[in-house]
N, C-alpha and C positions, 0 to 999 in steps of 0.2 A: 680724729675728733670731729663730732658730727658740726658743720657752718649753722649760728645762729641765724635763722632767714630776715632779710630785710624787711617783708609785709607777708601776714596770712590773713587770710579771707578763708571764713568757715561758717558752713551750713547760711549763703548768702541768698536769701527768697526775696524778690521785689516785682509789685505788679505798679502798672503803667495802666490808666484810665481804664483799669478790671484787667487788664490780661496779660497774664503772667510774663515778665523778660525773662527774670534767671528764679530757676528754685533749688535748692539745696547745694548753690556752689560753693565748690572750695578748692582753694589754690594758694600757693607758695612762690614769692618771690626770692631767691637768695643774692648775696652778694657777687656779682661777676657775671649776671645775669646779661643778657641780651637778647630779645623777646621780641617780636614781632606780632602784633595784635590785629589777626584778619575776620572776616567776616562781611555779606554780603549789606549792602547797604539798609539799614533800618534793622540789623540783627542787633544791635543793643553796645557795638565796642566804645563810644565814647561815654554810654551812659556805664560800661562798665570800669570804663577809665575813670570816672568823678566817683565811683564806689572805695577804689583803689588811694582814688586823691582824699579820702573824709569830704567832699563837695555833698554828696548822695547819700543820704540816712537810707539804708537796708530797712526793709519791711522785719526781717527778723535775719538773725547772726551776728558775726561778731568779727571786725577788722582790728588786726595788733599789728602796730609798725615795735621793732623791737627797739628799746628804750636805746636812747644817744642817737639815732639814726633820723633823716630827714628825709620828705619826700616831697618831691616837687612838681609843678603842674602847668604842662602849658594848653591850656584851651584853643579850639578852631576861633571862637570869638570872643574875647575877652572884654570884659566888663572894665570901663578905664575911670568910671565916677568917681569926681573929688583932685583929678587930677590936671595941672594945665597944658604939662607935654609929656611928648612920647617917654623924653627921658626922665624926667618926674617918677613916670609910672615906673620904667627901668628900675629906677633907684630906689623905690620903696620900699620898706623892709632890709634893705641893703645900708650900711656904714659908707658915711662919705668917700671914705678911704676907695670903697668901691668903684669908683665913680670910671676911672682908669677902665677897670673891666666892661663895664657898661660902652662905652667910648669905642673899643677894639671890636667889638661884636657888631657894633652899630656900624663901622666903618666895613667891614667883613658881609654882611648882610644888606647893606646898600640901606640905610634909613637913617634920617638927620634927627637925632635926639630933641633939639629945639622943636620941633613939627608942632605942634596946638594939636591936643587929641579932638576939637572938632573938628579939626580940617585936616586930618588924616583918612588914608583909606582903609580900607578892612585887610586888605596887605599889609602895610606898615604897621597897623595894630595888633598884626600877628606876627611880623619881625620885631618889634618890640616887648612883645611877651614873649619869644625865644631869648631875646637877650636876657632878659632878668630872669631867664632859668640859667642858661648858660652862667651869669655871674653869681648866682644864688650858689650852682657846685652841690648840691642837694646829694645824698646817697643813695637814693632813686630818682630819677627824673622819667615822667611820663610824659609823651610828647604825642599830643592829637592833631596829626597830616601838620606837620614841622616843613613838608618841601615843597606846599601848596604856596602860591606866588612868592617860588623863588626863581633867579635864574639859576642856569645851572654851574656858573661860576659860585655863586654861592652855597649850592647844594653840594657842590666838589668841597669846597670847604668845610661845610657842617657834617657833611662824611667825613672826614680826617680828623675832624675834632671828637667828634665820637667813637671814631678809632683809638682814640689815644687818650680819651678821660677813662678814668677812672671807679666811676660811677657806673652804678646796675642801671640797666633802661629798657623801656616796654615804647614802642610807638606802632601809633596807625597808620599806614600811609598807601596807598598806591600805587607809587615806583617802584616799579619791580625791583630795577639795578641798585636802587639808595638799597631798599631790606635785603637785597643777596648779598649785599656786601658786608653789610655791617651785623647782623643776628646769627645769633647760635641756637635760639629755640620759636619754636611757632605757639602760641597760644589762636585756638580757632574755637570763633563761637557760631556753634551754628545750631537753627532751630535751638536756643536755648540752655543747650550744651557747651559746657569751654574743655575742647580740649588741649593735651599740652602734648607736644612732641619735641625732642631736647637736639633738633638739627633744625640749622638757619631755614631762611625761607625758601629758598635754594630746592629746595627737598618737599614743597606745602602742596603742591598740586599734584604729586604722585601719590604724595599721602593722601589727601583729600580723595581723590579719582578711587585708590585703593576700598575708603571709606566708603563710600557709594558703591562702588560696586558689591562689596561684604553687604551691604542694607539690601539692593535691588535682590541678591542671591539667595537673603533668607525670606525678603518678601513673598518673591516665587515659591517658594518650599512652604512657607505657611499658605498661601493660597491654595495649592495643590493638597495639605492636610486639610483644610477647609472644605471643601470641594469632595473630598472623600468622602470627610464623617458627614456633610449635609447628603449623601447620597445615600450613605448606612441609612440615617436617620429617615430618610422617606422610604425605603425600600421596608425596612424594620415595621415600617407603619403597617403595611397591605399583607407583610409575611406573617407575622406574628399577631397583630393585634395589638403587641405589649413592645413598649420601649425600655433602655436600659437606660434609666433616668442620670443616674453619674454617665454615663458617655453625651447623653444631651447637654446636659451642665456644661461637661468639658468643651463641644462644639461651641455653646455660647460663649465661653471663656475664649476661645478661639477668635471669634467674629470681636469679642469687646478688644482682644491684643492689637487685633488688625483695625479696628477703629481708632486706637491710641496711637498708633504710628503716624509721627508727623512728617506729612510730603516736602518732599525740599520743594523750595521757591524756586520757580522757574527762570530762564534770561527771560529780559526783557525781548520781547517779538519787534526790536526793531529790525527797519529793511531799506535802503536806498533805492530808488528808482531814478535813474539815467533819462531825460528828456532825450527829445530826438539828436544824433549824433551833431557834432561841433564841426568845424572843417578840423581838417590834422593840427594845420596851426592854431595854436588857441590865444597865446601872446607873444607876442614881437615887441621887447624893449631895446631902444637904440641911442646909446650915448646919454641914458635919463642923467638930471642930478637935481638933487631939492634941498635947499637950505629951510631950516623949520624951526622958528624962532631962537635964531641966530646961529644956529645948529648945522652943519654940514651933514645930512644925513648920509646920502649919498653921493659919487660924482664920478661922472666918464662909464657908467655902468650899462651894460648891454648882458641880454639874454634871449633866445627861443625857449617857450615853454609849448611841447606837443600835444598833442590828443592822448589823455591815458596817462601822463608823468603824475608824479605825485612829488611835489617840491615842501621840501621843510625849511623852514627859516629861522636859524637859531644865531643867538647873541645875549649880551646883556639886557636887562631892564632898563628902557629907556631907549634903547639906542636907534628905535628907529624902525623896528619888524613891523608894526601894524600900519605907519606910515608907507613904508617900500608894498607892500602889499595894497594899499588904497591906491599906489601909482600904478603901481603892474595889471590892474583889475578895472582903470580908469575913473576910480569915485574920488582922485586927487591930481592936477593938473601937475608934471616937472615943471621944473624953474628952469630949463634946457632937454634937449632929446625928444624923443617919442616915444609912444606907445600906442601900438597899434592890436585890437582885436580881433580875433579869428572870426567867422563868420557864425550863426546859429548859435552863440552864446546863451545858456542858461544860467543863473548863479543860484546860488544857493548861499547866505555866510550863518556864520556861528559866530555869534560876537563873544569876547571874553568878558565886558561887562555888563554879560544877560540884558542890553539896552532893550531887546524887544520883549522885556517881560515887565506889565507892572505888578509893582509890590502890592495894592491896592484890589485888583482882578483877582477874580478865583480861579481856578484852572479851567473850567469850564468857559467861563468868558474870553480866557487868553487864546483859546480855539476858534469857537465859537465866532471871538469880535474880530479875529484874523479874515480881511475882505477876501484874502486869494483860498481862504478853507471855505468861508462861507457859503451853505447851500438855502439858496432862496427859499423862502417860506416856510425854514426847517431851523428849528431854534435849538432841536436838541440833536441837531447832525453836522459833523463836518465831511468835506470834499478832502477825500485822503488816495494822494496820484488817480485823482481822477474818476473815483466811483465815492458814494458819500456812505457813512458810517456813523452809528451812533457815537456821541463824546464819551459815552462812561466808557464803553466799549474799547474804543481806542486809546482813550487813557488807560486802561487795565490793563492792555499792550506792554503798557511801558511800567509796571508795577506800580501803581496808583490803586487804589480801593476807591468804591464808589463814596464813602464817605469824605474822601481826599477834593473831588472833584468839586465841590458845593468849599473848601475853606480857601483863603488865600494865599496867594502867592510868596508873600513877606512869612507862613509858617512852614514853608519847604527848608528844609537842609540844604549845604550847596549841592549833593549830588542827586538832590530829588529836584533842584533848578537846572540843573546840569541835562535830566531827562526831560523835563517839559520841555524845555528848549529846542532838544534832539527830537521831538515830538513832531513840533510846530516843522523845524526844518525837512524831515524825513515824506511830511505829508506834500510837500509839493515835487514835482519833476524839476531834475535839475543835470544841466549835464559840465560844470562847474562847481565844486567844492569848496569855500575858504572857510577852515576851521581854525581859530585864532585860541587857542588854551584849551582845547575840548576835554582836554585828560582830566583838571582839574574835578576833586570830589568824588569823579566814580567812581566804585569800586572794581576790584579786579577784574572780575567776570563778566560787567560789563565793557571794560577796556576791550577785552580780549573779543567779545563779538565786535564792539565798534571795528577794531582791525581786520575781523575776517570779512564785516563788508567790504568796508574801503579796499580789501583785496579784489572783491569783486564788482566793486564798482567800473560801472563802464564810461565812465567821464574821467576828467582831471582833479586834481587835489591838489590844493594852496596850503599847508599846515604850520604854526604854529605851535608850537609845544616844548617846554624843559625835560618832559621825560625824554629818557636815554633809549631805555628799550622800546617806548614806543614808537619814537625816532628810527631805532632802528629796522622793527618791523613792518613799517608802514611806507618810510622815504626813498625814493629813488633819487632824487638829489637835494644835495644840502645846501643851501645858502648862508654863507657863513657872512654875519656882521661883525665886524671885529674891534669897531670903534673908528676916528680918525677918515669916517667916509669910506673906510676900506670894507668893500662888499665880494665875495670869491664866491662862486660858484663848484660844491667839490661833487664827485659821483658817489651814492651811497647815502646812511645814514650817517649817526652822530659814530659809531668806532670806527669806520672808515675818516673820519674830517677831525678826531682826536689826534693822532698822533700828530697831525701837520699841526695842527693849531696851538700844541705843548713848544714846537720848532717856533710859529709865530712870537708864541710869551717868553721864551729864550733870547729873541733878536728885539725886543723889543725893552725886554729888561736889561741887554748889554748897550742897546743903541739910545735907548730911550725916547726914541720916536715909532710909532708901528708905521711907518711910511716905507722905514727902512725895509720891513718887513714884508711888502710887495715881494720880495725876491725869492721869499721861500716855495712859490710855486710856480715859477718858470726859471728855474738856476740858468744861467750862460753855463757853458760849458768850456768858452773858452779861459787858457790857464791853467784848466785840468787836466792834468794826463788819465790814461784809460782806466788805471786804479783806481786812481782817486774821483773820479766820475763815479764808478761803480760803487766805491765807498761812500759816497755824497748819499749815494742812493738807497743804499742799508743801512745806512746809520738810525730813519726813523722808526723802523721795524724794529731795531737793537734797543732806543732808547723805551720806547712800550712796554720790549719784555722786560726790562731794567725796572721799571714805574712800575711796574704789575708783578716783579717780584718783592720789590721793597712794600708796595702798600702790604702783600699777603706777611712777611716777617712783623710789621708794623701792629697788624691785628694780632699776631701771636704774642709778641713784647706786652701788648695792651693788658692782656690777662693778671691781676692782678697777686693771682698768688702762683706762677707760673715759677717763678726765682726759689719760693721757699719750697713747690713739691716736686720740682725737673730741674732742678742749677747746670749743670752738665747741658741739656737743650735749649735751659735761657742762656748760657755762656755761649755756646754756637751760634741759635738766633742773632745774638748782639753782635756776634764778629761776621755773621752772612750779612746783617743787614749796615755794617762800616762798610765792608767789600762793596757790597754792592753801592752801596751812596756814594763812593769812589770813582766810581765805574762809571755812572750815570752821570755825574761832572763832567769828566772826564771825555765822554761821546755828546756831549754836548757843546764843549769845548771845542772838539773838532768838525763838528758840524756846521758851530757858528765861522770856522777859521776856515774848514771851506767854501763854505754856501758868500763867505766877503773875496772869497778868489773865483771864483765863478762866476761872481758879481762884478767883478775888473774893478 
């Protein structure tokens, strides 16, 4: 029996200040759905998300959510008018009763319900409209860039929570690892098109790549028919005298197809350039520590940072990254230790709250008024590494339209803030990096060039970031903040410095202090015999695959109607994933029972 669908969208036309976004779309959401809504920056996904939410009156069609069902909407910036706090807004629409739920989400999310939505940040006001989707429980929930300032403690949890509700859901986001994990289909809109593909994201850039290349393949084959019959058509002229008017028609039919075909939008033409080399050493910290309103941030902390390392520095919100980073870079004095700088420093930073962009400036000016772009006597040029360049010019570099250039700053998206930014930074020489949030807002694509420079950047990198995989593809070591002043230094990215740091939240939730938890990366070895040495040492690779087999049964249990069409493979799933959540106690137990005898 055929699933009535949760939302249809049919024959969906809508223009935007004269030019078409979507025209004749239609699409189907059904129950069980899990959807990943991509598309490159300014291709239309959160305006297609408010069509979905009823936010967006269609120019023409017709949206049906099917009757009893709810759909629910969390916005990048939410509107809080009328309301005095965070949790106010939580609760709205919500029974007291709720209140509980509001409460757990908030605690889970890292944001104080009491907050005064004046004096809140545009973070918190988007952790607090995830909670009130979260406690609304809605039958569709759409969720626009949901993991955008979060830590990734938090984001580990809003993945497990959407692993295991129940609710159909569509989100936008640019974490790779969040949508491989959690979607089972791709909706991609591009140039105007949504297509749908019924495999998670996992599978979206082979599809896509596939996509372009089918286009490029028949572009060339129409060009090459073009090219023919425009050759008939002159030679016909001098041989004959007389042309065969249906074959001219058809060439012009030809040229008008080839007119209609719309160019994909290119990456942005960013490019780093490396000022003259650093010495090898770039920072020597020695014994730093800083207490920071009242706050131990750090203490007894030492590191070498060389020529070329690319260091990531992850932890919770709050704890302290952009701080330990002002020290390491010297724009923050320790309260003990040193910090000493390599010689030939350049910097370069990427602030996370776009401090060097006013809202008030147009793009033009944020170039332009920058004294180290500024070209003397040249109002309509900036100095870009060192030769000068018109501004519309360079902005179109970075997808900007000339028309973009002349409006302000405060009407950018965040990932069109995200590029000017990148803009301003890229034009000067720099052979120092510190990128504090860079990920935030942009889209996939251009994630993916930011990483192939910074692979070939010829300087050092200071980075900042919750994303996983870009963590991954970008850090050579990770700085792990873990709270309690406790600062580690691991090698690697974020799945390299996971498995110890699950080890760290095991000794800290049995000991209750993370002090205790120093010990999980220099075990003694005395008290150990040579097994159980070697067992200490396998144990965190064992407990991984444990965690990464239970999440994959987790996501299959999640399936809602999995019991009533497979019972036989839900009855297996539920006894693999007791097994295994057995197991994983179980190697944790002993891990903690050695890692306190190797501890003496």
């Amino acid at each position: 029996m055929a699933r009535v669908p949760l939302l249809q969208l049919s024959d969906i036309s809508l223009t935007f200040g004269g030019d078409p976004i979507f025209d004749g779309l239609s699409l189907t959401v059904q129950p069980g759905d899990r959807l990943a809504l991509v598309g490159r920056n300014g291709s239309g996904k959160s305006t297609l998300m408010k069509v979905m939410a009823g936010l967006v009156e269609a120019d023409r069609g017709a949206r049906v959510v099917s009757p009893g069902d709810s759909v629910g909407y969390m916005a990048q910036e939410p509107s809080m008018e009328g309301h005095a706090t965070l949790g106010d807004y939580a609760l709205s629409d919500l029974d007291a009763s709720d209140l509980w739920r509001v409460q757990s989400v908030a605690e889970k999310l890292k944001f104080d319900p009491d907050t005064p939505v004046d004096a809140a940040s545009g973070g918190e006001r988007r952790r607090a409209t995830l909670a009130k989707l979260i406690a609304e429980a809605p039958d569709l929930m759409l969720l626009d860039e949901p993991t955008n300032h979060l830590d990734i403690e938090a984001v580990l949890w809003l993945e497990e929570h959407l692993k295991a509700t129940r609710s159909a859901f569509i989100v936008i986001s640019h974490d790779r690892a969040f949508l491989s994990a959690l979607t089972k289909g791709t909706l991609w809109i591009d140039r105007g098109e949504v297509r749908r593909q019924d495999k998670g994201f996992s599978d979206f850039e082979s599809w896509r790549d596939k996509v372009w290349a089918d286009e490029d393949d028949a572009r060339h084959k129409l060009n090459r028919l073009i090219k023919a019959e425009a050759k008939w058509a002159v030679e016909g002229i001098s041989a004959r005298r007389k042309r065969n008017q249906g074959r001219v028609r058809a060439l012009h039919a030809l040229k008008d197809e080839r007119a209609g075909q719309i160019n994909r939008q290119g990456a942005a033409a960013m490019a780093f350039e490396a000022g003259p080399k650093s010495g090898k050493r770039v920072i020597e910290a020695k014994g730093i520590s800083k207490v920071f309103d009242d706050k131990t941030i750090v203490k007894d902390f030492s590191i070498r940072i060389q020529r070329g390392d690319r260091v990531a520095f992850v932890g919770p919100n709050g704890v302290g990254k952009t701080t330990l980073i002002q020290i390491l870079t010297g724009l923050m004095e320790p309260d003990a230790g040193s910090v000493e700088l390599g010689t030939n420093i350049e910097m370069a930073v990427f602030d996370q709250r776009r401090a060097a962009l006013d809202e008030n400036a147009t793009l033009w000016e944020s170039l332009t008024g920058d004294k180290e772009m500024r070209v003397s006597g040249k109002a309509d040029q900036v100095m870009v590494r060192g030769a000068p360049k018109h501004v519309v010019g360079y902005l179109k570099e970075f997808l900007f339209d000339e028309a973009q250039a002349r409006a302000p700053v405060r009407s950018l998206s965040g990932g069109e803030r995200a590029r000017l930014l990148l803009a301003k930074l890229m034009a000067k020489p720099s052979n120092v990096l510190v990128l504090d949030e860079p990920t935030n807002d942009l889209d996939i694509e251009t994630l993916d060039l930011l990483q192939e420079l910074l692979d070939d950047y010829d300087g050092t990198v200071l980075l900042v970031s919750h994303d996983r995989d870009f963590l991954d593809r970008v850090a050579t070591t990770t700085i792990a903040m873990e709270g309690d002043a406790r600062v580690v230094a691991h090698a690697g990215g974020w799945s390299d410095y996971a498995p110890k740091r699950r080890l760290v939240q095991a000794s800290v939730e049995k000991t209750g202090s993370a002090k205790s938890a120093a010990k999980v990366e220099k075990p003694k070895a005395e008290g150990l015999s040579f097994t159980e040495k070697h067992r200490l040492e396998a144990l965190p690779g064992e407990i991984a695959r444990l965690e990464a087999e239970i999440g994959k049964l987790e996501q299959l249990l999640a399936d809602p109607d999995l019991y009533t069409r497979e019972p036989v493979k839900f009855a297996k799933a539920s006894e693999a994933l007791s097994e295994r959540q057995a197991k994983l106690a179980s190697a944790e137990d002993e891990w903690l029972t050695l890692e306190d005898k190797a501890g003496g």
